[in-house]
C-alpha distance (Angstrom), angle and dihedral (degrees) to the residues before:
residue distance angle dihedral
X1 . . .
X2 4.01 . .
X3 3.63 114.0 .
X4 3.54 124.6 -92.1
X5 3.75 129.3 -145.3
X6 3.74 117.2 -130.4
X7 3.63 110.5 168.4
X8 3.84 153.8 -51.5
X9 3.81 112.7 -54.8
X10 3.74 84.3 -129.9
X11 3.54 92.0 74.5
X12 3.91 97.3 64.2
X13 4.20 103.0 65.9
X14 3.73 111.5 -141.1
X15 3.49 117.3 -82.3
X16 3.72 87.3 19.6
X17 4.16 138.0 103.4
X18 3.62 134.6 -144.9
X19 3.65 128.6 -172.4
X20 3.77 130.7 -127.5
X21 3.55 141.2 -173.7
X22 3.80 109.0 -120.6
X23 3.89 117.4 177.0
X24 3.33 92.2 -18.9
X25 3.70 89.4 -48.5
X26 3.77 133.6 117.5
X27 3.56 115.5 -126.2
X28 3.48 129.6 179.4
X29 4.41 117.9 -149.6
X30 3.58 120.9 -165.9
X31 3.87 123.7 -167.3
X32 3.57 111.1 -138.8
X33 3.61 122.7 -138.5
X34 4.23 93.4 -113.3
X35 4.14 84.0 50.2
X36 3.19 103.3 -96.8
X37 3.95 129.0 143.4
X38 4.03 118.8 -129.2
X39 3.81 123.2 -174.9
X40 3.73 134.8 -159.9
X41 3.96 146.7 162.9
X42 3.86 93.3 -82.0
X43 4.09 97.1 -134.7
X44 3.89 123.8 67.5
X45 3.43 111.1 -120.5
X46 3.70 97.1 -136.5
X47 4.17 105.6 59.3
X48 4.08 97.2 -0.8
X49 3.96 83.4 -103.6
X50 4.01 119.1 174.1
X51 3.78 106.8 -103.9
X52 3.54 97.2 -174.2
X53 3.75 89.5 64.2
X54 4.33 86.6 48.0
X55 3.94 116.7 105.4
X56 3.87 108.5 -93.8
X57 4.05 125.9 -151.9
X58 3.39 134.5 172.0
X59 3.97 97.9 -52.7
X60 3.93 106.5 -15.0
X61 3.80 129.3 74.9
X62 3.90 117.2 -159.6
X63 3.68 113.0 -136.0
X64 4.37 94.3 -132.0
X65 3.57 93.1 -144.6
X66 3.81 107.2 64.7
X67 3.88 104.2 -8.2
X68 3.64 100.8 -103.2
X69 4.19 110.3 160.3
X70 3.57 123.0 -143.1
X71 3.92 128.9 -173.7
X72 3.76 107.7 -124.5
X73 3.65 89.6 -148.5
X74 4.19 101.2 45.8
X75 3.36 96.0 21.0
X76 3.88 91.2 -136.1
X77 3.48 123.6 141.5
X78 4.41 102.5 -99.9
X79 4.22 90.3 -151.5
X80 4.16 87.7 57.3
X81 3.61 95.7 -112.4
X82 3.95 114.1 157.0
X83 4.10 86.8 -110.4
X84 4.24 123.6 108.3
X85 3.53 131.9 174.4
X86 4.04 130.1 -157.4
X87 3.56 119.5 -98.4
X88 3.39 122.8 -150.0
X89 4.02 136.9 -175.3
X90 3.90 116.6 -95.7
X91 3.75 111.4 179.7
X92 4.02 122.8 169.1
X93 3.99 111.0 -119.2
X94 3.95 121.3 -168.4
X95 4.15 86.2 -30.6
X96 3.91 92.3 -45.0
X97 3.95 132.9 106.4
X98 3.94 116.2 -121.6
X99 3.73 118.8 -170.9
X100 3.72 125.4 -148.1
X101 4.16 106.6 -168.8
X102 3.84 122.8 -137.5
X103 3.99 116.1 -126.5
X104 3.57 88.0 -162.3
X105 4.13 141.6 8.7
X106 3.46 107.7 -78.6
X107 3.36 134.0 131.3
X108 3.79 122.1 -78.3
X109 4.27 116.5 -165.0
């Protein structure tokens, strides 16, 4: 899939996520503290809860509904739960966000 452009980087505050509809897809992008973009399927697998709104450190996001931990760059669930979300590629272009989707789990650096 070609990349898609989603927004300034500015919008996302450090340490923060946002989520955004990509191909008809919601995905959620967190801004890492050391600037970096990560990019997952936007809705925990588990209870449908909002993972852009979960805490997000270093390489884990915590769903904020029932605690479930994902990797933002597998996409596994960190606690060994059968659960996985998509990662995709985020990467920061001229000050803006492009999105490349995942067609299948696999892990995005």
């Amino acid at each position: 899939m070609n990349a898609v452009d989603v927004g300034a980087v500015d919008e996302i505050p450090v340490g923060e996520g946002r989520t955004y509809v990509v191909h008809g897809e919601q995905i959620a992008v967190f801004r890492l503290r050391d600037g970096t973009l990560r990019a997952v399927d936007a809705v925990c697998p588990h209870r449908g809860g909002p993972l852009a709104d979960g805490l997000a450190d270093g390489i884990v996001v915590v769903c904020p509904l029932h605690g479930h931990t994902f990797n933002l760059c597998t996409g596994d669930e960190a606690g060994g739960a059968d659960l996985s979300v998509r990662s995709h590629r985020a990467e920061i272009v001229d000050g803006r966000i492009t999105i490349v989707l995942s067609e299948h789990p696999s892990i995005v650096i």
